[in-house]
C-alpha positions as a printed Julia matrix, in Angstrom:
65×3 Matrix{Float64}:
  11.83   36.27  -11.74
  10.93   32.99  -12.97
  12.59   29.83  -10.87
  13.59   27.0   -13.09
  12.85   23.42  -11.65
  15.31   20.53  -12.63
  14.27   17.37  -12.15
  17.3    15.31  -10.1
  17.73   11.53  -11.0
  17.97   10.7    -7.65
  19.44    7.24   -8.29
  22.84    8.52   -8.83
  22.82   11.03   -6.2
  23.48   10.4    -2.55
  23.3    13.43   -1.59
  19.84   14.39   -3.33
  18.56   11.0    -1.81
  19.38   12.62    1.95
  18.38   16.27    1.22
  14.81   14.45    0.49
  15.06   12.48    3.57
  16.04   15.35    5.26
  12.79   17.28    4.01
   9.68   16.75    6.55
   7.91   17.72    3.75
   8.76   15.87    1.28
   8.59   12.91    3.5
   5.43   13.21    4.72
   3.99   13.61    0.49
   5.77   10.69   -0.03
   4.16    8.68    3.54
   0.69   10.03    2.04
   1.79    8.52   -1.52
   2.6     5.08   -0.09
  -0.42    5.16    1.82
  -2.64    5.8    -0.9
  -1.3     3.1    -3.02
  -1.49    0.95   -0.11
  -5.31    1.28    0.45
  -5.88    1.11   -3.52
  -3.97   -2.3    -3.38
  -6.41   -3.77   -0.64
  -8.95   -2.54   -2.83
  -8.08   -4.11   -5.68
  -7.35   -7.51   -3.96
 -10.91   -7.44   -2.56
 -12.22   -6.38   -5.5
 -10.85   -9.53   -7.46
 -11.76  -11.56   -4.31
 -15.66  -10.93   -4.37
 -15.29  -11.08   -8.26
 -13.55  -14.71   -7.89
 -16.43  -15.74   -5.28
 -19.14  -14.58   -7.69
 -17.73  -16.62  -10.73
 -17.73  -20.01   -8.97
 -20.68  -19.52   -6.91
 -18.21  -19.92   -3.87
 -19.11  -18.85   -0.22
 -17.16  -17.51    2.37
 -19.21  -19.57    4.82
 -18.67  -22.69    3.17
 -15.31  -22.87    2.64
 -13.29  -23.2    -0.5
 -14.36  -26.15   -2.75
């Protein structure tokens, strides 16, 4: 047999929102998924940092001009 999979808007469902919550599985996916964008974010933010530094010649041992 072939299981059909519906998609739940879970913004009008209370009760969809807690069987989630209550699902250590789906918990943890979504810890890993928040982590992940997390680290990506820091990332990105040093990534634009060293970018920023290179363009105006700055130095972290200077200071900021």
């Amino acid at each position: 047999m072939n299981e059909v999979i519906v998609a739940t808007d879970l913004t009008n469902s209370k009760i969809d929102r807690q069987n989630i919550l209550n699902n250590n599985f789906a918990v943890s996916e979504i810890e890993k998924a928040c982590s992940i964008k997390v680290i990506l974010q820091i990332c990105l933010k040093y990534l634009l940092l060293t970018i920023t530094v290179l363009i105006y010649n700055l130095s972290f041992t200077r200071g900021w001009r």
